[in-house]
DRENMAR-425171 format. One record per residue (C-alpha): residue in three letters; residue number from 1; x, y, z. Coordinates in Angstrom, 2 decimals. Layout:
N
ALA;NUM;X;Y;Z
...
***
This chain:
355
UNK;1;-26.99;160.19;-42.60
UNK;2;-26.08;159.56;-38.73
UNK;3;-27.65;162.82;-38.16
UNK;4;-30.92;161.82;-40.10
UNK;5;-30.83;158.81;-37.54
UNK;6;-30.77;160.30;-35.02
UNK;7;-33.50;162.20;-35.43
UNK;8;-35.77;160.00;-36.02
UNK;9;-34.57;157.72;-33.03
UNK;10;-35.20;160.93;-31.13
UNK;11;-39.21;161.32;-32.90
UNK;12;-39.33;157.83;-32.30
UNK;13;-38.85;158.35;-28.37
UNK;14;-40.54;160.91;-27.53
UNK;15;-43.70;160.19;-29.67
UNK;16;-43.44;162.66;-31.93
UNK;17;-43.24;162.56;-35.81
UNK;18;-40.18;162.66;-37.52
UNK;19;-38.76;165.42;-40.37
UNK;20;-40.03;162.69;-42.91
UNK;21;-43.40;162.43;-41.71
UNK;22;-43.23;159.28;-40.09
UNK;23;-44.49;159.02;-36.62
UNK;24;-43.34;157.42;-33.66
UNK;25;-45.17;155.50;-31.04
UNK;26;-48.38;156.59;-29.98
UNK;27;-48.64;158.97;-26.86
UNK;28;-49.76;157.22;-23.80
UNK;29;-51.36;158.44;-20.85
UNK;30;-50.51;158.18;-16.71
UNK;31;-51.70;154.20;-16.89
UNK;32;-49.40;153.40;-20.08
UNK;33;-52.65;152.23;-22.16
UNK;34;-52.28;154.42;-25.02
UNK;35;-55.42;155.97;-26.72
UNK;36;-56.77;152.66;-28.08
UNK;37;-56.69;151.02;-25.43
UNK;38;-58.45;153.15;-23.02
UNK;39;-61.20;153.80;-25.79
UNK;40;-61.43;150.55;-25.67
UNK;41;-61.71;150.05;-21.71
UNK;42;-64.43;152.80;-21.98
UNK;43;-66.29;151.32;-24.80
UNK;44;-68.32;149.22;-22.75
UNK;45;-69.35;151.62;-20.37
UNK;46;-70.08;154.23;-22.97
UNK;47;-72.91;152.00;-24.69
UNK;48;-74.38;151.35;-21.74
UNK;49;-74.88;155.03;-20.90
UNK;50;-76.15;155.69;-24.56
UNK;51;-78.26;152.62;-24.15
UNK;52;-79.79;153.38;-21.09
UNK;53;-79.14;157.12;-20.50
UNK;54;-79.27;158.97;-23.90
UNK;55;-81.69;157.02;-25.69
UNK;56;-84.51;156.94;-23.60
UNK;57;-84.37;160.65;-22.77
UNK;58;-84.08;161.30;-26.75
UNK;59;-86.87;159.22;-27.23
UNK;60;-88.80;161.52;-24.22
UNK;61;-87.74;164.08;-25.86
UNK;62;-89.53;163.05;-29.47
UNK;63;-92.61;161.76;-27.82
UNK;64;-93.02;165.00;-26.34
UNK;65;-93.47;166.87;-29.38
UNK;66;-95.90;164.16;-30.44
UNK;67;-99.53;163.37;-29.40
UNK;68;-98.67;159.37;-29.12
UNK;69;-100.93;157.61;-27.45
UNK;70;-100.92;154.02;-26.50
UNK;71;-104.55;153.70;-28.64
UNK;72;-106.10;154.41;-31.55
UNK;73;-105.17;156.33;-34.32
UNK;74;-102.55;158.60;-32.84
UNK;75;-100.65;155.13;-31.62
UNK;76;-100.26;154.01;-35.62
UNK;77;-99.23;157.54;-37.28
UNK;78;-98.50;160.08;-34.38
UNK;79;-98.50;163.67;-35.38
UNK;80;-96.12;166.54;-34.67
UNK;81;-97.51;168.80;-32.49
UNK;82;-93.96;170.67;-31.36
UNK;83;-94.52;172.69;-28.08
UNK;84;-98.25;172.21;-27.73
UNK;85;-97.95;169.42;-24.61
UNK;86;-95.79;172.36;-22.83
UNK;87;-98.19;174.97;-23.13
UNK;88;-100.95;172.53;-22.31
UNK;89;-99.01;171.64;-19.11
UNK;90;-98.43;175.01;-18.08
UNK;91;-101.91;176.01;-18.40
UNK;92;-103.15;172.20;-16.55
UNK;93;-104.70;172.81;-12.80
UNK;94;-103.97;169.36;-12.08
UNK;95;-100.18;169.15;-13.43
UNK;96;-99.71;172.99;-11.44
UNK;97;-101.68;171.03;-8.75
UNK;98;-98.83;168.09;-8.72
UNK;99;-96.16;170.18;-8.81
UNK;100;-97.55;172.41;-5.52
UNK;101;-97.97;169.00;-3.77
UNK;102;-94.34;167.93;-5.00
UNK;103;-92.47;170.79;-3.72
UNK;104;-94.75;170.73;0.00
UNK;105;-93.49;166.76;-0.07
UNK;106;-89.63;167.51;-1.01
UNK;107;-89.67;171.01;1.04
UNK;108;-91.60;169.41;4.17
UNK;109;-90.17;165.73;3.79
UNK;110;-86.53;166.19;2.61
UNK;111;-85.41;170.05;3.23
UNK;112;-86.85;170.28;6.96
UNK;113;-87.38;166.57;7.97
UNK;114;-84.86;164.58;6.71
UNK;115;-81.71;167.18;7.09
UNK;116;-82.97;167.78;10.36
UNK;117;-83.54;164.59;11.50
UNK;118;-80.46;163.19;10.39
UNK;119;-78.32;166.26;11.58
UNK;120;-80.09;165.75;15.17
UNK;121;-79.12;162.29;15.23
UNK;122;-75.31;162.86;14.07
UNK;123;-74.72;165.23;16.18
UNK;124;-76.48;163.32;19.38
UNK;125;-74.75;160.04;18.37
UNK;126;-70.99;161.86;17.79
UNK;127;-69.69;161.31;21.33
UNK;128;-72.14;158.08;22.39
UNK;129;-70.10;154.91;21.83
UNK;130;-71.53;150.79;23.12
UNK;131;-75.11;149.20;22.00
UNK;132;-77.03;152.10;21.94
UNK;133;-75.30;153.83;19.47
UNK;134;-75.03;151.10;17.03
UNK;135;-78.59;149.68;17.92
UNK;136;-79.88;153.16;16.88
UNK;137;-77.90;153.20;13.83
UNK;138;-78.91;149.76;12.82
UNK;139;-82.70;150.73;13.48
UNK;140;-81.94;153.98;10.85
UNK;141;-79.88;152.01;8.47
UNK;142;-82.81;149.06;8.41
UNK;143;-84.91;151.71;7.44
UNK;144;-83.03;153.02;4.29
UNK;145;-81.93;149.67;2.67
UNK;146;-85.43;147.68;3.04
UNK;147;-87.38;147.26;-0.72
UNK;148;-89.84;150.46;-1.41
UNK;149;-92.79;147.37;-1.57
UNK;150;-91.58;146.47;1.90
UNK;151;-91.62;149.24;3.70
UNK;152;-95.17;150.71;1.64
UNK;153;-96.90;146.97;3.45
UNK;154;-95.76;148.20;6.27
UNK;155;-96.58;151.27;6.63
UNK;156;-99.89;150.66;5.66
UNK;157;-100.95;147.96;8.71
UNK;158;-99.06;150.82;10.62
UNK;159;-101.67;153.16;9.47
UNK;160;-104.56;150.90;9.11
UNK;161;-107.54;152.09;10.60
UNK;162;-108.81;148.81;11.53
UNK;163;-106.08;147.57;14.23
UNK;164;-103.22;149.37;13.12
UNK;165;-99.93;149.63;14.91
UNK;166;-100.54;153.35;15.20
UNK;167;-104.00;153.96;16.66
UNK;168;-103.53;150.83;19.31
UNK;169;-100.03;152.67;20.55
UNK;170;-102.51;156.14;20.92
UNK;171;-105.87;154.62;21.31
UNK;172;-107.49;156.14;18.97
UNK;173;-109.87;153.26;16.97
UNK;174;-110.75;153.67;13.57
UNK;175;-108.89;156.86;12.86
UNK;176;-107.87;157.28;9.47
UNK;177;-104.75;158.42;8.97
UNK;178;-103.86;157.64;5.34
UNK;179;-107.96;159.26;4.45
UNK;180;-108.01;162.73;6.68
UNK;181;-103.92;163.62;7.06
UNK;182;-102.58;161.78;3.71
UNK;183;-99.75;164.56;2.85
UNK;184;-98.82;164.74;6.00
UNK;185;-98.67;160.92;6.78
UNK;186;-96.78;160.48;3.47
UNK;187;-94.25;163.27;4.53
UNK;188;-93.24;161.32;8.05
UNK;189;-93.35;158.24;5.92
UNK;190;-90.27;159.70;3.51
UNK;191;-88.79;161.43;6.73
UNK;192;-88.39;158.03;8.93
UNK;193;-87.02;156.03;5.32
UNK;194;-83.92;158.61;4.14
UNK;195;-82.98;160.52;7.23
UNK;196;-79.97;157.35;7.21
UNK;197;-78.31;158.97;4.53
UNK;198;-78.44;162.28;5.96
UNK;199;-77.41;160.92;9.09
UNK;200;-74.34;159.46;7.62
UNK;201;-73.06;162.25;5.86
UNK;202;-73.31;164.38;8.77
UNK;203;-71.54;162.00;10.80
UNK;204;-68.73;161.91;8.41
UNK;205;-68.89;165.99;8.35
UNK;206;-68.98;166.17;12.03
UNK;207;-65.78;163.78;12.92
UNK;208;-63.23;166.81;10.77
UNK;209;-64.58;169.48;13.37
UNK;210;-61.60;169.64;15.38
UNK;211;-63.10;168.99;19.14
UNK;212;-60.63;171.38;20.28
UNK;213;-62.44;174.49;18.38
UNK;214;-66.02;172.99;20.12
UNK;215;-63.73;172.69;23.45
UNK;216;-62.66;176.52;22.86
UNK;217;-65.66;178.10;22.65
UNK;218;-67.40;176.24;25.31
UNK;219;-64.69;177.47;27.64
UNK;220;-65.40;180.70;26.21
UNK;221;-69.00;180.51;27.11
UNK;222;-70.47;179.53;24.41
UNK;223;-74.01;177.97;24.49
UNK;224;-74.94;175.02;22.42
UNK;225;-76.95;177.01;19.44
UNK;226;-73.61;179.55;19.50
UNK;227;-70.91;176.46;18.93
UNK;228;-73.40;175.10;16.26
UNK;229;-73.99;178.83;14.30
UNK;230;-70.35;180.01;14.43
UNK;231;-67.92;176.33;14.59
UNK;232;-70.03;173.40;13.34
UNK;233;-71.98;175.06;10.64
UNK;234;-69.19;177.21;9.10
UNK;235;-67.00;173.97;8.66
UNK;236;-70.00;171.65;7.44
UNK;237;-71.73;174.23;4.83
UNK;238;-70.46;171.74;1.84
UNK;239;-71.97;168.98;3.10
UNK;240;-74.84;170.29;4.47
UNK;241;-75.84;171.92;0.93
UNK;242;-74.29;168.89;-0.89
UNK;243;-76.74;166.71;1.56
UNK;244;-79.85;169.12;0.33
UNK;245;-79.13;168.68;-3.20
UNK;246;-79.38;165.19;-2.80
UNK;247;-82.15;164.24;-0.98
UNK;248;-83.72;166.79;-2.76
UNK;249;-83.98;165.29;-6.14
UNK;250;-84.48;161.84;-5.14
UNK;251;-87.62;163.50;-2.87
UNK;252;-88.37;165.31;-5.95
UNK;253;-88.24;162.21;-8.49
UNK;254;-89.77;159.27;-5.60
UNK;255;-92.68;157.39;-6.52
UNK;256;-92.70;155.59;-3.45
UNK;257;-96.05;157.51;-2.12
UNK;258;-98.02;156.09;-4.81
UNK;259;-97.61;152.57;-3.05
UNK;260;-98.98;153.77;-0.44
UNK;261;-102.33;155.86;-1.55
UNK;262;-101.92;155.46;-4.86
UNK;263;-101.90;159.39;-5.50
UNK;264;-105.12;159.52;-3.47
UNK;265;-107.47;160.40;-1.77
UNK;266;-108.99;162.73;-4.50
UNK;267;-105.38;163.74;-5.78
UNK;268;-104.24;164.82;-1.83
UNK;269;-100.93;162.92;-2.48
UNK;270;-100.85;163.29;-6.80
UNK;271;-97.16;164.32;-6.33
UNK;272;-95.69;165.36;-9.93
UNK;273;-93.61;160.95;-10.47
UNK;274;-97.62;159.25;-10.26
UNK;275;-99.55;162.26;-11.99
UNK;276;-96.91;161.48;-15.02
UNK;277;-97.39;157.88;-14.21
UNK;278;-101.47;158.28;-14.47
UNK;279;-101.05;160.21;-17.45
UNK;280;-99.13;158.23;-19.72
UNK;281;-99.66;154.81;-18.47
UNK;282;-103.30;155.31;-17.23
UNK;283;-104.61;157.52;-19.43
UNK;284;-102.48;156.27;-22.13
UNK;285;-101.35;160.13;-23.33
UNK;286;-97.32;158.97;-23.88
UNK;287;-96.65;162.03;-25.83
UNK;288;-98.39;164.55;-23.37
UNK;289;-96.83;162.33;-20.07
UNK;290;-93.20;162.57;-21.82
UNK;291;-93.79;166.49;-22.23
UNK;292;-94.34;166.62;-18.56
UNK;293;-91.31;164.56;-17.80
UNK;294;-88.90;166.81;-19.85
UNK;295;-90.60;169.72;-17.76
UNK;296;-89.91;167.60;-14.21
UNK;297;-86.41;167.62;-15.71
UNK;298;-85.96;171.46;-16.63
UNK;299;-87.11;171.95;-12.64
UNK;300;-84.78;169.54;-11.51
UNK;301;-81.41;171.17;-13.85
UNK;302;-82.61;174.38;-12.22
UNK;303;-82.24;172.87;-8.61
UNK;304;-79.29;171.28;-9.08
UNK;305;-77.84;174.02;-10.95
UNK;306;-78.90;176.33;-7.63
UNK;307;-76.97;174.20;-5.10
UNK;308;-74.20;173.96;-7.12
UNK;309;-73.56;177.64;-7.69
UNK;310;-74.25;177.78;-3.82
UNK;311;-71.18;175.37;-3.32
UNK;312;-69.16;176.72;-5.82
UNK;313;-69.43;180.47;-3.82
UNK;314;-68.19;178.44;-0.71
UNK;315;-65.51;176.99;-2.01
UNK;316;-64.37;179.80;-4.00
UNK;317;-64.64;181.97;-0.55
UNK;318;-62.82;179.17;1.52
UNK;319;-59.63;178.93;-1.25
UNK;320;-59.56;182.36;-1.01
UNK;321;-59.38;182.63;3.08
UNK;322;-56.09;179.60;2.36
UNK;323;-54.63;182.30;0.51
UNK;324;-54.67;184.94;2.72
UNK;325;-53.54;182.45;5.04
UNK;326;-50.89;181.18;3.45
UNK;327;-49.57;184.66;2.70
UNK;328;-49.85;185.73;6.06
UNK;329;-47.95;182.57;7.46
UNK;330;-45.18;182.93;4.82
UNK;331;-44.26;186.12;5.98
UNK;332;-44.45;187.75;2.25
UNK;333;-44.72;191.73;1.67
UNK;334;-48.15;192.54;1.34
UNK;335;-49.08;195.30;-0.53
UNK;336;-49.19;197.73;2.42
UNK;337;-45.83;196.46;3.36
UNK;338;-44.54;197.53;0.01
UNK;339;-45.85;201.07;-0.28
UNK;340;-43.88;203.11;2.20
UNK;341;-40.20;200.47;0.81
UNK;342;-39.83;202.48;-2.17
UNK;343;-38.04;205.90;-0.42
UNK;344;-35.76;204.03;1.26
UNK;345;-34.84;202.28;-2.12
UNK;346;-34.07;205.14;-3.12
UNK;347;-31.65;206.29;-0.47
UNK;348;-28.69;204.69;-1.46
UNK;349;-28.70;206.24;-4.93
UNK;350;-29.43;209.50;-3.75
UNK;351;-26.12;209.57;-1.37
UNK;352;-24.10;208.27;-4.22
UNK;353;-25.13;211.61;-6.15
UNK;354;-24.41;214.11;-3.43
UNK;355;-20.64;212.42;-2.93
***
């Protein structure tokens, strides 16, 4: 009987159930919560993702397949029309046509311009400290956080032809920017509104190079583009392609431009967010616009999944160099140390013989 009590006091601790198949109390987790209770904590959060996350892109998804429209009969009793909207994209000039224009804005806007811009700055700004530091990085930081509407009003009286901000600082009336260079005005537009947040993670990136290193090979002789290649870069890598993935897909998925020229003129700034946006919503083809948004997602899974088997190689490498490093440091028999121990192992026993 005592030893039956026992037993179960000792289920009852630990959690687990006892020999008669009643359990104890429930296993809890690092916070004491129990199971229930963090479901509970999570609940909330969960139903907001499915509300706002999962739903809508299984609703995409369904459209796709459909040829809903927001008119006529198609809008009362869509049909099933499975991958037909894919193959209909990929054989559309003018969605092939977005997508070109897409990847010139994200390679030419985000890739070169941003990451460059915002690296220049960080590493100009890392040893300047009084006004002009933080005046400059106000000025960047203004840039980043003002509305989308904002910024699109001003940017066009900065590119108006008729007295704009632009052509009186050049003098050059009545040229139209936004009409005969709209990519490219569109492209410094994106560059001068996110290079903040490059900026700021390779400020963060820059202040764990140890200045002694950049000290080191100065001393050594080292010109500027030789301490960048083989100190700064080598120790930033993570950041620099976590930076890229980044600014990448938010270039890739921005529908700023269109507030700007409106995807014009003629389609010169169509990037792939407004030609979805004129399908669907102008032309009213909701099953043929959601077919092209599950395609913008495929190309952004397979750029994110790029990067992130580019970072995962890094880190794998740089675990691998604290190994060695650690091994080397502890003083431990390597495996060339270990080779030539085993005849004089031996030794002893072989004396013992001959005696």
């Amino acid at each position: 009987m005592a030893a039956t009590t026992s037993s179960a006091e000792t289920a009852t601790r630990t959690g687990e159930q006892s020999p008669d198949g009643h359990g104890g109390e429930p296993e809890r987790d690092a916070a004491g919560l129990g199971r229930r209770r963090a479901a509970a904590f999570v609940a909330p959060a969960l139903v907001l993702i499915a509300l706002f996350l999962v739903l809508p892109a299984v609703w995409t998804l369904y459209l796709g397949a459909t040829d809903y429209r927001l008119t006529g009969i198609p809008a009362i009793d869509p049909a099933f029309v499975g991958l037909d909207n894919v193959t209909k994209a990929l054989g559309d000039d003018d969605f092939l046509h977005s997508l070109w224009l897409t990847l010139l804005f994200v390679l030419g806007s985000a890739v070169i311009g941003q990451a460059g811009l915002g690296f220049a700055l960080a590493w100009w700004m890392r040893e300047r400290t009084g006004w002009l530091k933080t005046t400059l990085e106000a000025l960047v930081m203004l840039a980043w956080i003002l509305p989308s509407s904002v910024v699109a009003f001003l940017w066009i009286a900065f590119l108006d032809r008729d007295g704009g901000t632009l052509n009186t600082l050049l003098h050059t009336p009545g040229a139209a920017w936004l009409l005969d260079h709209p990519m490219l005005s569109i492209i410094v537009y994106n560059i001068w509104r996110g290079s903040a947040f490059s900026m700021m993670l390779y400020s963060a990136a820059l202040g764990n190079v140890p200045a002694s290193h950049l000290e080191t090979a100065r001393l050594a002789g080292a010109s500027g583009w030789q301490q960048l290649r083989d100190v700064v870069f080598p120790r930033i890598r993570g950041h620099v392609l976590t930076n890229l993935l980044l600014i990448s897909l938010w270039t890739f998925n921005d529908f700023t431009p269109f507030l700007i020229t409106a995807g014009g003129p003629n389609g010169a700034t169509e990037t792939l967010p407004v030609h979805i946006y004129k399908t669907a919503l102008g032309s009213g083809e909701l099953g043929y616009g959601a077919a092209l948004s599950f395609l913008m997602l495929l190309i952004n899974l397979v750029v994110a999944v790029v990067y992130l088997r580019l970072l995962g190689q890094k880190n794998k490498a740089r675990r691998s160099g604290k190994r060695k490093t650690a091994a080397r440091g502890s003083g431990g028999p390597t495996d060339q140390d270990a080779a030539p121990a085993a005849p004089h192992a031996e030794a002893p026993a072989a004396k013992e013989e001959t005696a």
